[in-house]
N, C-alpha and C positions, 0 to 999 in steps of 0.2 A: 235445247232444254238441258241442265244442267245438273246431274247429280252423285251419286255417290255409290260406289262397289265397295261392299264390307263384306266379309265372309268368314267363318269360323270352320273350319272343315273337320268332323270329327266321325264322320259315319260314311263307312266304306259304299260305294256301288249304289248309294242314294242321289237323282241330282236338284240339283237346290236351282232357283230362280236368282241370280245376282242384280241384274239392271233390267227395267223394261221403260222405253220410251215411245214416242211417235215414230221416233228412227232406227232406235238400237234395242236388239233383245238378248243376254248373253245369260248364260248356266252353267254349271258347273257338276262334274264327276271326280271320283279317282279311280284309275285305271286297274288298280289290284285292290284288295278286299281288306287287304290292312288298316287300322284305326291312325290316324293321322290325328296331329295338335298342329295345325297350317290357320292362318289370319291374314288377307288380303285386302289392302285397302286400297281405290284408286278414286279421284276426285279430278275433273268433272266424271259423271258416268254419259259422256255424248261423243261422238265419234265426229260434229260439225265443228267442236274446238280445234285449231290446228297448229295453236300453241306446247307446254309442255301441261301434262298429267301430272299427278303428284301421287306417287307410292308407297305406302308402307308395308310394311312385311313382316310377319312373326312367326317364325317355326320351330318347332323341336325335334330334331332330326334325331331319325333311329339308329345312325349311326354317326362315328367320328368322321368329319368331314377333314381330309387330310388333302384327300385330288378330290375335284367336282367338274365332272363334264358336263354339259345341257345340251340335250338335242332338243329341238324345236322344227317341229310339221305342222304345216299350215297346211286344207284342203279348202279351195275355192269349190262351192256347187259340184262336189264330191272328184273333183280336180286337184292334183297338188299341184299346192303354189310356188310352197316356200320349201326348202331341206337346210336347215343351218346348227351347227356343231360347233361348241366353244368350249374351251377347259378354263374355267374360271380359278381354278385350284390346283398346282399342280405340288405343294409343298416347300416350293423356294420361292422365295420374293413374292409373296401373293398378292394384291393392291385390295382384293374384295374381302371386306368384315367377316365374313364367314364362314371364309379359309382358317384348318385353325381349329374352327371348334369342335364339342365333344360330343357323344351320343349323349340326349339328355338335358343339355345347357338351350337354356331359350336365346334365338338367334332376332333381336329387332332389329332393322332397321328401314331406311326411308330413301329414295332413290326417284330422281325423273324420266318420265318418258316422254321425247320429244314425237310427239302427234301428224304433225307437219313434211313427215318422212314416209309416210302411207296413204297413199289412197285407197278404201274402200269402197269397191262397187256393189250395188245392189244386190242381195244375196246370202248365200248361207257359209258359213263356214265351222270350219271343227279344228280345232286350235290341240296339241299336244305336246304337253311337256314335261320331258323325263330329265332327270337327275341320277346321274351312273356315280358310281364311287371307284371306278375304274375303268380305264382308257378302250379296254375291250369291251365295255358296255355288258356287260355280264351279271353286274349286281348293284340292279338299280334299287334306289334311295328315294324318291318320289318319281309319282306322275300324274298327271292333271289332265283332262277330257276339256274342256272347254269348246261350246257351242254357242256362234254369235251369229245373229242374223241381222244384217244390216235389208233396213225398210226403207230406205228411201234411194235415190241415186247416188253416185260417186262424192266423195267427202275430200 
């Protein structure tokens, strides 16, 4: 089945229903209580495509994005999965659009995710994703709850 995650995120510690299928159920929080201007869009909304996804992204970041680190934890069936840390920004030579910008300035843009690189099995997961504006993680810039229950077997 085939559809579509849209999301406007503007209300702290409320969570929203983003996709619900036969196979796939995923929602959404923010981790601190702050009012966020965040717009997520992903197309198919199915976890059986294992082609790529198609992304779009709009935020207004509360701060100047100068360095951007992103941690990302995945917990399988209240298991961690995943631990993975990237610095997308560090101020010289940056390749990502949104390196660069200002607290304030709206950040679009559109980006794929190749599907075909993940198996999901049966099960629950709780997805988090913080955004530091410094390398010691001290002053973070967003964070995202995300809960996805995959209904069916391994994809």
């Amino acid at each position: 089945m085939f559809g579509l995650f849209f999301f406007i995120l503007f209300t702290p510690g409320v969570s929203e229903l983003l996709c619900t299928s036969s196979e796939l159920e995923v929602s959404y929080t923010f981790c601190d209580s702050t009012v966020h201007d965040f717009m997520f869009n992903l197309t198919p909304c199915s976890i059986m495509n294992k082609s790529v996804w198609k992304a779009a992204l709009m935020w207004i970041p509360r701060s100047d994005i100068t360095f951007l680190k992103v941690v990302f934890n995945v917990w399988y069936d209240n298991a961690k999965a995943l631990h993975w840390k990237e610095v997308l920004c560090s101020g010289a030579d940056d390749e990502y659009t949104v390196c660069g910008m200002l607290k304030g300035e709206t950040i679009v843009t559109t980006f794929d995710i190749k599907g075909a690189r993940t198996k999901f099995p049966k099960g629950n997961y709780n997805i988090i994703l913080q955004g530091f504006s410094d390398d010691s993680e001290n002053n973070m810039i967003m964070c995202l709850n995300f809960t996805m229950i995959v209904k069916q077997g391994a994809f």
